[in-house]
ChimeraX commands (.cxc) that place a marker at each C-alpha (Angstrom):
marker #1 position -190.46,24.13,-238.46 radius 0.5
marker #1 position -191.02,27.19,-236.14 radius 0.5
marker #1 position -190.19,25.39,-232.89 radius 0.5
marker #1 position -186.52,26.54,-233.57 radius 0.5
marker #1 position -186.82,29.91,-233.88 radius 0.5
marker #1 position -185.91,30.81,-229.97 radius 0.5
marker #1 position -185.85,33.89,-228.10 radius 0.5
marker #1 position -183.03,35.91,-229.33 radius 0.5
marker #1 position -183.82,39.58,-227.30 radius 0.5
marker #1 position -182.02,40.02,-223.71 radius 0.5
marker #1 position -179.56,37.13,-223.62 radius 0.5
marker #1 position -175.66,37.57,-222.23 radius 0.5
marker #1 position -174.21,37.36,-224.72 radius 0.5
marker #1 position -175.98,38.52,-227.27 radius 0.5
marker #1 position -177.62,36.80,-230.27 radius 0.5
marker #1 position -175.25,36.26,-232.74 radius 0.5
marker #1 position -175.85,37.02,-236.60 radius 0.5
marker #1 position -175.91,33.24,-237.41 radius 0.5
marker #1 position -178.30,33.11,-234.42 radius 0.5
marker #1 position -180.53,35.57,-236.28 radius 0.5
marker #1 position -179.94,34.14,-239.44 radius 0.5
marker #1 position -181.39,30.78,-237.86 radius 0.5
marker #1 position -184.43,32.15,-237.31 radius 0.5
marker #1 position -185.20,34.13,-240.52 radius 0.5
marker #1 position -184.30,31.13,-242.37 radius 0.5
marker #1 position -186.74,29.15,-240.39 radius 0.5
marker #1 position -189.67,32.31,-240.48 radius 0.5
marker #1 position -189.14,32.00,-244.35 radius 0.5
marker #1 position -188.98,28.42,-244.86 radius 0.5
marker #1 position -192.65,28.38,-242.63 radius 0.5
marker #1 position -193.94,31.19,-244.77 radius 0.5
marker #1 position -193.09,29.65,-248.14 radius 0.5
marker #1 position -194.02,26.14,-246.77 radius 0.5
marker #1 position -190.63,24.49,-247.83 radius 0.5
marker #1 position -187.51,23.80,-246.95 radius 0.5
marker #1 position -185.87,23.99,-249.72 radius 0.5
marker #1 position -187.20,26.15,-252.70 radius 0.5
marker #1 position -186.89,25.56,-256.51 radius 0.5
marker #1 position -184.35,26.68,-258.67 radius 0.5
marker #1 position -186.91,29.00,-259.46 radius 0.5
marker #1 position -187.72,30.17,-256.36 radius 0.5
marker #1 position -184.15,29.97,-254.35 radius 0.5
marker #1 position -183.16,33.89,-255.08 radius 0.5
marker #1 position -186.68,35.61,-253.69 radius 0.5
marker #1 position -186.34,32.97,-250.94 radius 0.5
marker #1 position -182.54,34.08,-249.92 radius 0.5
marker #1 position -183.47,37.30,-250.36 radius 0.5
marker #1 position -186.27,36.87,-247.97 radius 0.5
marker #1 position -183.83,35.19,-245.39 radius 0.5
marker #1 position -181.47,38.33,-245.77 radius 0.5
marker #1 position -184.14,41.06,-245.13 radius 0.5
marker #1 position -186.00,39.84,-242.42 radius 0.5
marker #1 position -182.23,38.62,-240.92 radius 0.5
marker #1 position -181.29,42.55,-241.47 radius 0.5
marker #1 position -184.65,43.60,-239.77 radius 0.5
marker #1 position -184.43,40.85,-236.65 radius 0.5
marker #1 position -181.07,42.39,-236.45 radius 0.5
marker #1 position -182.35,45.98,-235.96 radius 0.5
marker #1 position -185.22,45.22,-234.01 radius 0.5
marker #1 position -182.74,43.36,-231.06 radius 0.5
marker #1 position -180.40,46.45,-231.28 radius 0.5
marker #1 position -183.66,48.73,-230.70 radius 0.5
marker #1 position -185.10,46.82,-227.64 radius 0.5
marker #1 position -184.79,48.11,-224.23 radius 0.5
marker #1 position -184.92,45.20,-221.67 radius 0.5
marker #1 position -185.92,45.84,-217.96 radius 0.5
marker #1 position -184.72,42.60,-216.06 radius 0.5
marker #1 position -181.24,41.37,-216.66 radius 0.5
marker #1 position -179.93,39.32,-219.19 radius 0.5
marker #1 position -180.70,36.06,-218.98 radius 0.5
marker #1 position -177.90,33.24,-218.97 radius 0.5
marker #1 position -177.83,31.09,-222.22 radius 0.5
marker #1 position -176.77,27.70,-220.70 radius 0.5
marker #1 position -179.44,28.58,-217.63 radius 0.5
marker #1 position -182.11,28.90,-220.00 radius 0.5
marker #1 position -181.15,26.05,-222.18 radius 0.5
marker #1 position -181.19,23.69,-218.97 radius 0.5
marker #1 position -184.84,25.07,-218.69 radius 0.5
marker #1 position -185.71,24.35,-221.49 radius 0.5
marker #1 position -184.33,20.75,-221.74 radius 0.5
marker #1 position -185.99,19.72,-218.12 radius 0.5
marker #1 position -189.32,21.26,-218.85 radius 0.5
marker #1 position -189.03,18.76,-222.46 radius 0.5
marker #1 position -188.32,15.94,-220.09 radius 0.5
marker #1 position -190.90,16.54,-217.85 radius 0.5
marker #1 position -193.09,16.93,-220.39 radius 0.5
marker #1 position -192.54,13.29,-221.77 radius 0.5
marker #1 position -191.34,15.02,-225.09 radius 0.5
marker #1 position -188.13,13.46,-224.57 radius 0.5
marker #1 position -185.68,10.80,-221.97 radius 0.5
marker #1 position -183.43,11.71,-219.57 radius 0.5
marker #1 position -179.82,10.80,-221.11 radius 0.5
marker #1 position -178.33,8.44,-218.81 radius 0.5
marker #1 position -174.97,9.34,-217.48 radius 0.5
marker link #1:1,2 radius 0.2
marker link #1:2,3 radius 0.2
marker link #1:3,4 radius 0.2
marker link #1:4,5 radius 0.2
marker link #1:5,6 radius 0.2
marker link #1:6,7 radius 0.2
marker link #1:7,8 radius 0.2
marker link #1:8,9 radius 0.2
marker link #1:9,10 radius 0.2
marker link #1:10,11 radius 0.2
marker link #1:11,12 radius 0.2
marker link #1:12,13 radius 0.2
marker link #1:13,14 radius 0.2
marker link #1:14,15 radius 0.2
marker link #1:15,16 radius 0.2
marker link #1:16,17 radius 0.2
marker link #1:17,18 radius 0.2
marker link #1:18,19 radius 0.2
marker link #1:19,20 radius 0.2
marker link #1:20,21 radius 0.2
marker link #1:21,22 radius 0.2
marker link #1:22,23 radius 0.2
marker link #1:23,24 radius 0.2
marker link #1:24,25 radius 0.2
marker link #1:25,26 radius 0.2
marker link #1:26,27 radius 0.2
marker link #1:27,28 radius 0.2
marker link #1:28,29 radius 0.2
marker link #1:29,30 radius 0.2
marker link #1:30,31 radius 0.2
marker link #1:31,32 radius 0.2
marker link #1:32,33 radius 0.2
marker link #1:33,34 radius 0.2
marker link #1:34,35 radius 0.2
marker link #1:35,36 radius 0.2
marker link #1:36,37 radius 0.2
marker link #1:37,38 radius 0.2
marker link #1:38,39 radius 0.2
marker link #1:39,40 radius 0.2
marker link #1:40,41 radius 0.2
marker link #1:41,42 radius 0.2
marker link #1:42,43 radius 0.2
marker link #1:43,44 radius 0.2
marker link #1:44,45 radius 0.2
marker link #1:45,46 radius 0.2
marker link #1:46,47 radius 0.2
marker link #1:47,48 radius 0.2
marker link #1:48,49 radius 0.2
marker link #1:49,50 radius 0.2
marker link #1:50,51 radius 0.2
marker link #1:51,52 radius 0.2
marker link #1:52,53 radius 0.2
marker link #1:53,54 radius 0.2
marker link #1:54,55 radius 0.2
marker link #1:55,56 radius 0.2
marker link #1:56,57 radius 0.2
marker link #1:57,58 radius 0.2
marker link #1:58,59 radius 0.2
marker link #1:59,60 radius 0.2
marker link #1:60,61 radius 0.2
marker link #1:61,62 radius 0.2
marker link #1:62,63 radius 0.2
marker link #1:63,64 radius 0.2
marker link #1:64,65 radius 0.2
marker link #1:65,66 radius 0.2
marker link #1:66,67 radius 0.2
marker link #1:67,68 radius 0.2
marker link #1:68,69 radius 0.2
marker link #1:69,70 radius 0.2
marker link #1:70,71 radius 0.2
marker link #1:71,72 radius 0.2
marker link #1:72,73 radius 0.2
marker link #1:73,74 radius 0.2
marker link #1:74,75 radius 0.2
marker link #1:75,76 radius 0.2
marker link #1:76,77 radius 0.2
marker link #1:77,78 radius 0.2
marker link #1:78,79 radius 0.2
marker link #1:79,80 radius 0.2
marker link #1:80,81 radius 0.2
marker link #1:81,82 radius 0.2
marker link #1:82,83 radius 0.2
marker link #1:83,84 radius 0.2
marker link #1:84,85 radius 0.2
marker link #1:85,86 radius 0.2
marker link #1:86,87 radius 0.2
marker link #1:87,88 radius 0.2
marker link #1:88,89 radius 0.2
marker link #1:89,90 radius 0.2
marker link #1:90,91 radius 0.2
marker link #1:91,92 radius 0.2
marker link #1:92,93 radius 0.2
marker link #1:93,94 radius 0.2
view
């Protein structure tokens, strides 16, 4: 589950708030051990989502990088050749 909670801090542009509601949704749904919570359980766990969402949100604003933002689409690419060397996943054919 936690593999898609990414980086969000010193990125240009910015995370956005469904970016950072990604990843809260994700931390919580790791926490809890579910994906989807019962009936029972679904307002605690949006609640959950919303706080830490609100806190991610203030802890990004608060950070002070030192090295320049990094590019989203350069980092992506990155990411997707280090999977393919990796064996995690094929090279799409073009």
């Amino acid at each position: 589950m936690c593999r898609n909670i990414h980086t969000l801090h010193n990125f240009e542009p910015a995370a956005t708030s469904e970016e950072v509601n990604a990843a809260a949704l994700q931390y919580v749904r790791k926490i809890a051990g579910t994906t989807k919570p019962s009936k029972a359980n679904q307002d605690a766990f949006d609640h959950a989502v919303h706080e830490i969402a609100h806190i991610t949100q203030h802890l990004l604003d608060d950070l002070v990088a030192t090295t320049p933002p990094k590019n989203r689409e350069e980092e992506a690419a990155k990411a997707r050749a280090r999977a393919i060397r990796s064996g995690r996943y094929a090279a799409a054919s073009v």
